[in-house]
DONULUM-408173 format. One record per residue (C-alpha): residue in one letter; chain; x, y, z. Coordinates in Angstrom, 2 decimals. Example, Ala and Ser with C-alpha at 12.3 -4.5 7.8 and 13.67 -1.06 7.14 Angstrom:
# DONULUM-408173
[A, A, [12.30, -4.50, 7.80]];
[S, A, [13.67, -1.06, 7.14]];
***
This chain:
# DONULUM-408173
[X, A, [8.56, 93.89, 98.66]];
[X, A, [9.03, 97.68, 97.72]];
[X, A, [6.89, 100.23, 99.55]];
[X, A, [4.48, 102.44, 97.61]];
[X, A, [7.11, 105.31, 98.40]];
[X, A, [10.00, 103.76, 97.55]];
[X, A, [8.18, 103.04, 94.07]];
[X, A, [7.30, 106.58, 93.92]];
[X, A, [10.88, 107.79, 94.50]];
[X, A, [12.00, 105.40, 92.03]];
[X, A, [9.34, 106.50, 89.30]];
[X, A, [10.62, 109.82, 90.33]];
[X, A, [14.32, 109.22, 89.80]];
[X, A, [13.55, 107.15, 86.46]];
[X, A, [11.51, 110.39, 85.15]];
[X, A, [14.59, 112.64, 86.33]];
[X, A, [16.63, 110.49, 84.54]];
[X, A, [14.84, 110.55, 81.50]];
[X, A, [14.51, 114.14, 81.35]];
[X, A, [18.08, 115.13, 81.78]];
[X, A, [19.36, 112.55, 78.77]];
[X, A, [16.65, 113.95, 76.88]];
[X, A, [18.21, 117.57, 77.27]];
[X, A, [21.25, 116.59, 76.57]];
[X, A, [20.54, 115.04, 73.33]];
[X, A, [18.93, 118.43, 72.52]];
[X, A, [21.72, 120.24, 73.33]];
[X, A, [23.59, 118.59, 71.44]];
[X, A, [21.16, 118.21, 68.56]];
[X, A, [21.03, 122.02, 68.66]];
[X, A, [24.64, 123.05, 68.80]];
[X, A, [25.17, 120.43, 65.97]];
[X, A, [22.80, 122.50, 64.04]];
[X, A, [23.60, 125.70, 64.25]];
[X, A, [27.25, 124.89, 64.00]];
[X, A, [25.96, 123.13, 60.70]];
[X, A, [24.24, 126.03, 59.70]];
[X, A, [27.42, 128.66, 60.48]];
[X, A, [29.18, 126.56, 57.97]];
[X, A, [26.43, 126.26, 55.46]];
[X, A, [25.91, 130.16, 55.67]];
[X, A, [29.56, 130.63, 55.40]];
[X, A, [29.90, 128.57, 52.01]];
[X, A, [27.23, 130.30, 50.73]];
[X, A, [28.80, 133.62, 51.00]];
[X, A, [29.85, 134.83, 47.79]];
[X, A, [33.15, 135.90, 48.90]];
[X, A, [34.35, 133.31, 50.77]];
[X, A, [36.77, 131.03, 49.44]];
[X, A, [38.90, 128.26, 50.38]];
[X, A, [41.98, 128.18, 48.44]];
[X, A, [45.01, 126.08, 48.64]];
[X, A, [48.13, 126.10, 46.79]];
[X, A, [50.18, 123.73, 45.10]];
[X, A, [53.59, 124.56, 45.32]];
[X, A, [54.52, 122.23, 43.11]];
[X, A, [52.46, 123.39, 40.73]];
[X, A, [53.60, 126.96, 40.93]];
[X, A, [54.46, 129.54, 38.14]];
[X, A, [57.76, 129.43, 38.30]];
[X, A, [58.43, 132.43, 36.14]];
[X, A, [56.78, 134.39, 39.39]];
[X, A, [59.68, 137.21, 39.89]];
[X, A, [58.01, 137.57, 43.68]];
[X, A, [58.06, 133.53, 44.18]];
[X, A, [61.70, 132.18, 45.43]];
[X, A, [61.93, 128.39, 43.84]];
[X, A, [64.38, 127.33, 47.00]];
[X, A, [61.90, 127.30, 49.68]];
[X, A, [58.75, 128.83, 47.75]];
[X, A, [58.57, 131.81, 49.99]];
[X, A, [57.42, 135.12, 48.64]];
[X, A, [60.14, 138.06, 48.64]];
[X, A, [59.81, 141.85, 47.71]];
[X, A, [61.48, 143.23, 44.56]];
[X, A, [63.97, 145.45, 45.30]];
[X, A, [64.38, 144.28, 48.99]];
[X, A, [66.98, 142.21, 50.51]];
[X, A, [65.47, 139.00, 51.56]];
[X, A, [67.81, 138.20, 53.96]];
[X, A, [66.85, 141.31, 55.67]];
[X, A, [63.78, 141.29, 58.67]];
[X, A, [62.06, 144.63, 58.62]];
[X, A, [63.73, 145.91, 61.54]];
[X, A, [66.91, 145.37, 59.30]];
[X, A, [65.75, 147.84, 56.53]];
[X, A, [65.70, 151.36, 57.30]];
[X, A, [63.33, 153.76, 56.20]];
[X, A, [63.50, 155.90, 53.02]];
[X, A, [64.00, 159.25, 53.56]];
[X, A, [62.53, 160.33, 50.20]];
[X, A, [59.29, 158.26, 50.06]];
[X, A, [56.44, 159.36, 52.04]];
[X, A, [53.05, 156.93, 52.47]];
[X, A, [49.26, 157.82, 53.54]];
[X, A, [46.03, 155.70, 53.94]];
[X, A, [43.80, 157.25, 51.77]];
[X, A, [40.92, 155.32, 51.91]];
[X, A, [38.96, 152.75, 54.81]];
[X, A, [35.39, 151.53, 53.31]];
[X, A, [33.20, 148.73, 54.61]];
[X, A, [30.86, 147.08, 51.65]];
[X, A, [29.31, 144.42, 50.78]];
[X, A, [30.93, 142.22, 53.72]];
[X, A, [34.36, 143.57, 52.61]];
[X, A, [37.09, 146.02, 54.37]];
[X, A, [39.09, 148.04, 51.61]];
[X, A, [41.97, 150.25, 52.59]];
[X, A, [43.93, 152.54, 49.93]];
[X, A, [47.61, 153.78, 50.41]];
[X, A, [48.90, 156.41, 48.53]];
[X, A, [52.69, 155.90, 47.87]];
[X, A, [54.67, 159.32, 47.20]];
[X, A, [57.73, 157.89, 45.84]];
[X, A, [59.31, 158.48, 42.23]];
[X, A, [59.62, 154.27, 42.04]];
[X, A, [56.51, 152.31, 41.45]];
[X, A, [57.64, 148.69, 42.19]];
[X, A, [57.36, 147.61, 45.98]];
[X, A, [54.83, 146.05, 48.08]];
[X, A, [52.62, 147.09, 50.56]];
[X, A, [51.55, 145.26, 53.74]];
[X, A, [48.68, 146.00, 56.25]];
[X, A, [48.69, 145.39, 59.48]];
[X, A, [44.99, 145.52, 61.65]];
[X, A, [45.82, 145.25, 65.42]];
[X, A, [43.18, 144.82, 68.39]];
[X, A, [43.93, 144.05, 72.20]];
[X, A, [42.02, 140.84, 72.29]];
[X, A, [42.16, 139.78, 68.54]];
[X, A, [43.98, 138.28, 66.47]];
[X, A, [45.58, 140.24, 63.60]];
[X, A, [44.86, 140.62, 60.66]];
[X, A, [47.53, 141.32, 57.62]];
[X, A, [47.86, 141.81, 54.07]];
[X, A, [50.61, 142.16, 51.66]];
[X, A, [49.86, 143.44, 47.70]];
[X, A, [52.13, 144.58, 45.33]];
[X, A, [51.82, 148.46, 44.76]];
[X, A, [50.28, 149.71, 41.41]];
[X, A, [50.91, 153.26, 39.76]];
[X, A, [52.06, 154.35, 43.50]];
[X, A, [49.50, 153.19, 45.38]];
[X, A, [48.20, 149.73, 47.21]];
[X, A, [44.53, 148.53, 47.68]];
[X, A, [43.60, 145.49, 49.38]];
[X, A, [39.98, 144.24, 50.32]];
[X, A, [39.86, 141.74, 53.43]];
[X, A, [36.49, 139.80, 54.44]];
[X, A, [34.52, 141.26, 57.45]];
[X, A, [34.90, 137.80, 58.75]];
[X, A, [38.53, 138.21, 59.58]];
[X, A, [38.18, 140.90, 61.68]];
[X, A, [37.05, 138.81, 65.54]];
[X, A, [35.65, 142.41, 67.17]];
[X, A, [34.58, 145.77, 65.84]];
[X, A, [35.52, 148.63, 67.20]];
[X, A, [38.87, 150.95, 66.94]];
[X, A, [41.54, 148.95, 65.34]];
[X, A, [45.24, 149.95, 64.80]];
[X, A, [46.46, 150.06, 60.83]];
[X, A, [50.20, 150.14, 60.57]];
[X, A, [50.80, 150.39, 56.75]];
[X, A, [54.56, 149.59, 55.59]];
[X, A, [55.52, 150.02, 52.09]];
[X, A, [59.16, 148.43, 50.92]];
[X, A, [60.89, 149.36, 47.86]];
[X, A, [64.81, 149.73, 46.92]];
[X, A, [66.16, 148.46, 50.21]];
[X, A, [63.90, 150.57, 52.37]];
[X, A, [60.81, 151.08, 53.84]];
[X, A, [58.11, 153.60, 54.50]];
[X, A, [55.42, 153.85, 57.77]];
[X, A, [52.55, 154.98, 59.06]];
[X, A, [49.65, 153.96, 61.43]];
[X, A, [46.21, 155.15, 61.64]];
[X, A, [42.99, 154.39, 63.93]];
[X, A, [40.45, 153.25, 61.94]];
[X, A, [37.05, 151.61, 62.98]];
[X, A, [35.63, 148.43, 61.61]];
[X, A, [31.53, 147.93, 62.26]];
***
């Protein structure tokens, strides 16, 4: 026969017990939620979009699309070239005109001084602690604008641009500071 304290103790244990799967469940019931709801928000926002592409299904009259192994290449660049392989143009000159933040968007302008209009220009963002964030768009009447969701960027703060723009077998540089908020 149990004493009246060892009953007690073992209502006490039973209650302890109780409680503690009944947290957990919560916890998890909560972090299911709000990971739900992260989702949900993130579907909802107008620019976000999940896009895949179907390379089989690809315009294959695409002058920047190369049919062998469906990788992208730059006109008037050497493919078989990395970019440590093309030197830089002594003739064309490159600034970043423009860094805006709106509506959940970072834009950045370059400004191409170059007498040839067909290249592309790629933007690198760079943060100790993140990962990076790039962009590549074909230039347009000598400059390049790109717009990149807030959501790609994992900290604010100061973040390194290095802007590259390649055209006729060379390429162009420059890096600025900017801040993202």
């Amino acid at each position: 026969m149990k004493s009246p304290t060892s009953n007690k103790l073992h209502s006490r244990n039973r209650k302890i017990l109780i409680i503690c799967i009944s947290l957990a469940i919560l916890s998890c019931g909560i972090v299911f939620g709000l990971e739900k709801t992260r989702v949900t928000n993130l579907i909802k926002d107008p620019f976000y979009k999940e896009t895949t592409i179907d390379t089989d299904k690809a315009n294959i009259n695409d002058p920047t699309l190369n049919n062998k192994n469906n990788t992208v290449t730059t006109p008037g660049v050497d493919s078989s070239k990395t970019t440590d392989q093309i030197p830089e143009s002594t003739t064309t000159s490159i600034s970043i005109t423009k860094l805006t933040q709106s509506q959940k968007m970072v834009n950045a302008d370059i400004s191409i001084n170059s007498s040839t209009t067909d290249g592309i220009c790629s933007y690198t963002f760079t943060k100790d602690g993140a990962k990076p964030v790039t962009r590549s768009v074909n230039s347009s009447n000598n400059s390049c604008t790109t717009s990149i969701p807030e959501l790609e960027f994992e900290m604010i703060g100061t973040w390194n641009l290095k802007a590259k723009y390649f055209s006729n077998n060379t390429q162009t540089t420059t890096n600025s500071e900017v801040t993202i908020n």
